[in-house]
C-alpha positions in Angstrom: -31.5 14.1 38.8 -31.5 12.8 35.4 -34.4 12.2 33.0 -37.0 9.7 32.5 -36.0 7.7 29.2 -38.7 8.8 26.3 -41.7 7.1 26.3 -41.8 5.3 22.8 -45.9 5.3 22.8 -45.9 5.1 19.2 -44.0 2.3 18.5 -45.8 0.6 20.9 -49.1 1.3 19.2 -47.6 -0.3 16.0 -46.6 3.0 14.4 -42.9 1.8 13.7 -40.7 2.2 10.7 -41.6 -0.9 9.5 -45.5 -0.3 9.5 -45.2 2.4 7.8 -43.2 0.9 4.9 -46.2 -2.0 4.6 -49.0 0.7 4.9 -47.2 2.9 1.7 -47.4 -0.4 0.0 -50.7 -1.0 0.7 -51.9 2.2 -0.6 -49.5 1.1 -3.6 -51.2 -2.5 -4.1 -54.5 -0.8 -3.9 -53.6 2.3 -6.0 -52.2 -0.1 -8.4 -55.1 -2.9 -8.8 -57.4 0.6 -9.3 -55.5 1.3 -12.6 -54.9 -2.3 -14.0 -58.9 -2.4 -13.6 -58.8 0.5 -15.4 -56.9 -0.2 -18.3 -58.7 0.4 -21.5 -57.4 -0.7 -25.0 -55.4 2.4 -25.9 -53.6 2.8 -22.4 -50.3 1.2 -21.1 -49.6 1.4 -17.3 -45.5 2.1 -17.0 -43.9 0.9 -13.6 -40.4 2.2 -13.5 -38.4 3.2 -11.0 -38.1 7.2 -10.3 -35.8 8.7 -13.1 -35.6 5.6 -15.2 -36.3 5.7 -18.6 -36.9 2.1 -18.9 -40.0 0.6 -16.9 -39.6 -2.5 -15.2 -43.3 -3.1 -16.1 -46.0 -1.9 -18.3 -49.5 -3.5 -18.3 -52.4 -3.4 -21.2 -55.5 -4.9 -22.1 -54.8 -7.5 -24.3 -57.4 -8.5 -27.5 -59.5 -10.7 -25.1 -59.9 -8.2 -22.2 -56.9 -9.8 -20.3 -54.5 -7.8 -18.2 -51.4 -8.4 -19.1 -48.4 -7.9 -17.5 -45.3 -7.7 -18.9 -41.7 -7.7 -17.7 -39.9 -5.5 -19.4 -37.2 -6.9 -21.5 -34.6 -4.8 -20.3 -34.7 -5.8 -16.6 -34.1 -9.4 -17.0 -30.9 -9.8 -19.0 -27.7 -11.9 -17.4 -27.0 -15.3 -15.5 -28.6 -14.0 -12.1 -31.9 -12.9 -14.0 -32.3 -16.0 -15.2 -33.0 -16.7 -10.9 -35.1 -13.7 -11.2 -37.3 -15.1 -13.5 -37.7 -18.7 -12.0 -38.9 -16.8 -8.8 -41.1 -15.0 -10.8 -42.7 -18.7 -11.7 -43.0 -19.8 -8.9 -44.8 -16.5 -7.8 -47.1 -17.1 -10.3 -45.6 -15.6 -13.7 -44.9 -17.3 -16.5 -42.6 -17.1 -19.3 -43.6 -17.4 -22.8 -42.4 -18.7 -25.8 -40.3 -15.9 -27.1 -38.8 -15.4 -23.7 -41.3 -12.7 -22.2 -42.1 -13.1 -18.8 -46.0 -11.8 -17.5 -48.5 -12.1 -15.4 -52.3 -12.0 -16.6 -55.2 -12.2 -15.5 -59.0 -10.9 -15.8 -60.6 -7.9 -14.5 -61.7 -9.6 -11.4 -58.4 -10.5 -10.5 -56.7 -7.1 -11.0 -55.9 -7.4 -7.1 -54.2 -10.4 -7.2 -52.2 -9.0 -10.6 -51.3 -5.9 -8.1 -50.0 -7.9 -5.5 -47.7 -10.3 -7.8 -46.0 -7.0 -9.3 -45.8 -5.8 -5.5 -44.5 -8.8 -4.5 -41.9 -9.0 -7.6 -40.8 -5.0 -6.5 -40.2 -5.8 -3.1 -38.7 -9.1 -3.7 -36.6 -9.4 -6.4 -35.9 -5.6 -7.3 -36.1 -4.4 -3.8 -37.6 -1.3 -3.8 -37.9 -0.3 -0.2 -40.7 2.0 -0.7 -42.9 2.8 -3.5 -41.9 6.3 -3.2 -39.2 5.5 -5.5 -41.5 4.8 -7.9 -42.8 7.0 -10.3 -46.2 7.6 -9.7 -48.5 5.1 -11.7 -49.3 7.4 -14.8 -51.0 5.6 -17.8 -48.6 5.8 -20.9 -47.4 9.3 -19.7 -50.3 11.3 -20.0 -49.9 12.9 -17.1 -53.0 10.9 -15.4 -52.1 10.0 -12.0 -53.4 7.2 -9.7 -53.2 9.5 -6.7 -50.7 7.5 -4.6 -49.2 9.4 -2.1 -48.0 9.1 1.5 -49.6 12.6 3.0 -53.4 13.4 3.3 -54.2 16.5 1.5 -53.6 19.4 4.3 -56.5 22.0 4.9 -55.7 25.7 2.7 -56.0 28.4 4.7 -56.5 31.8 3.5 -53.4 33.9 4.4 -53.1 37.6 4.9 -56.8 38.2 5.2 -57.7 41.6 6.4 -61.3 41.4 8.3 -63.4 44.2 7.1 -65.1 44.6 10.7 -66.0 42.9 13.7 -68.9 40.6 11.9 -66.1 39.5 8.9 -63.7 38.4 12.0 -66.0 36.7 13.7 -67.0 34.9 10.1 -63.5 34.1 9.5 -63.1 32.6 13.1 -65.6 30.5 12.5 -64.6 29.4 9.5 -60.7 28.6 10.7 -62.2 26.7 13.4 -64.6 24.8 11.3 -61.7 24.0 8.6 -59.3 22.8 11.6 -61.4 20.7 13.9 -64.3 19.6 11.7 -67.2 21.1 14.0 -68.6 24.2 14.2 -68.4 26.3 17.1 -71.6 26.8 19.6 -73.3 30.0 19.2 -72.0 32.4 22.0 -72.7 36.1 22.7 -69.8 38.4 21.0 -66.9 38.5 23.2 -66.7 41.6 25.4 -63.4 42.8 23.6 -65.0 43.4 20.4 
């Protein structure tokens, strides 16, 4: 007798590959608009991919209170670039008289700012996932967005020795409280202890 093929319930509820790829970059476009609204005048948001020196982005405030964008100059060089950019224009950048290519917008429109420089990642530089991105830190100072794939997990204490019956039954309570969410209904103390 052989075995019932696997029952694929997850894909079927949407949980594929794919939709996980577009939910990271969600959390990315969201992440991101959060620290382009965020800019102040002394900060500069770096976009680069993980390891690179070089960002393919970095963002300020400009003198009016402007976010601005910018390409960095060392990402469009070349004949095929030169494609890069004109899809970049008709995405909504433009390209300015000494040949710099941003995006800008006001403080309102941070969103739509985070989803051109989404689009541009996915589109043009193909990044797969933002995971190869380094994680949006404002001119390296160690000040995270917080974009991440995993939820925080619960800590557990470890190696706890119960000092008597009362302290386990404290702890218990506690484990279950930290795993489900909902404490435990009062019950007489188990025969056994």
């Amino acid at each position: 007798m052989t075995a019932p093929p696997p029952d694929n319930l997850r894909l079927r509820r949407g949980a594929g590959f794919d939709d996980h790829i577009d939910a990271a970059w969600r959390t990315y476009r969201i992440a991101l608009g959060d620290a382009l609204a965020g800019l102040t005048d002394d900060t500069t948001l770096r976009i680069a991919l993980c390891g690179d020196s070089a960002p393919l982005f970095t963002a300020t405030l400009t003198g009016t209170r402007r976010i601005r964008i910018h390409v960095h100059s060392s990402t469009l060089t070349g004949e095929t670039d030169r494609t890069a950019v004109e899809q970049l224009e008709t995405r909504g950048w433009r390209t300015l008289s000494d040949g710099t290519t941003i995006a800008e917008a006001g403080r309102r429109h941070a969103d739509h700012l985070a989803g051109l420089a989404v689009a541009a990642l996915r589109g043009l530089w193909d990044v797969v996932d933002p995971a190869f991105l380094d994680p949006l830190d404002s001119a390296g100072d160690g000040v995270s967005a917080g974009v991440g794939h995993d939820p925080p997990e619960p800590t557990f204490e470890v190696a706890a020795i119960p000092t008597g019956t009362e302290d386990l039954l404290c702890r218990t309570r506690s484990a279950i409280v930290q795993t489900t969410g909902h404490h435990p209904r009062p019950a007489v103390t188990p025969w056994w202890i």
